[in-house]
N, C-alpha and C positions, 0 to 999 in steps of 0.2 A: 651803591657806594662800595667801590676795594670789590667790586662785581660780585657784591650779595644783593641777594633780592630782600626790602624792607616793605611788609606790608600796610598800606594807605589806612587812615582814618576811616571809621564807617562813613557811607555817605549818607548813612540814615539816622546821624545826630542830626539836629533842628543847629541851626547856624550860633545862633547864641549861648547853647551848649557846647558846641567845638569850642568857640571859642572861649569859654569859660575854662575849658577844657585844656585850651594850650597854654592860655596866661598861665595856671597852673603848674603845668610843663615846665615852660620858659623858670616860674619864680622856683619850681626846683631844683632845676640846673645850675641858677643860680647859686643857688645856700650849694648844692655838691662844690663848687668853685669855690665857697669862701669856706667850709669848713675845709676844702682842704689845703686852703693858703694857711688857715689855721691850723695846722695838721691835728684836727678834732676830729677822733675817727667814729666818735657817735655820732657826733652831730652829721658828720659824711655818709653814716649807713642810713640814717632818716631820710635826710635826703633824698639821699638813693632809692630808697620805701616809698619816696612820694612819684620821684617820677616813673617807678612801675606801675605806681598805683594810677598815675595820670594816661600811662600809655596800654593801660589795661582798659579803661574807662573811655580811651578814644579809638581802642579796637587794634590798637595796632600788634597788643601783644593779648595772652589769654585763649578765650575760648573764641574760635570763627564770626566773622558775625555774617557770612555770608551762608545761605542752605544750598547753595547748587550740587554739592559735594566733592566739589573739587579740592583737591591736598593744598594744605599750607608749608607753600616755602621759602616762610620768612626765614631770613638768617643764612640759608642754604646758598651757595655758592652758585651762579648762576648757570655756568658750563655743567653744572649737574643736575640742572631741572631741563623741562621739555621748553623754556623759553634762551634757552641757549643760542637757538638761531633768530633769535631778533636782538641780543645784545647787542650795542655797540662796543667795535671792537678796541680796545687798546690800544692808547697810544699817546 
């Protein structure tokens, strides 16, 4: 997305945990969108709190959940990691 790299769910949640996992996700994106139609800006940092805590939980942010030891480059723009030459290009 915008050619950052955004790192995958573990594939080693059991299925019905992912998806426990994303409903979660999904309902706190939600409440982020209505507090801030509300312009509620606690109730928007909760929110907020829950979908790190949902996308910490499904691996996507936090600590690795992978041991090979390869770097995490989430977030990292993609022309500056070694998968630069598989991106597709712009356009």
């Amino acid at each position: 997305m915008r050619g950052r790299l955004w790192r995958a769910s573990n594939p080693g949640l059991s299925e019905p945990r992912r998806q426990q996992l994303v409903d979660e996700l999904m309902a706190a994106r939600r409440s982020v969108g209505q507090a801030k139609k509300a312009d509620d800006r606690e109730a928007e940092r909760a929110a907020r709190a829950r979908v790190h805590d949902a996308k910490v939980a499904l691996g996507e942010r936090g600590p690795v959940w992978w041991n090979d030891g390869a770097p995490d480059y989430n977030r990292h723009l993609v022309a500056n990691t070694p998968y630069r030459d598989y991106a597709e290009p712009a356009g």
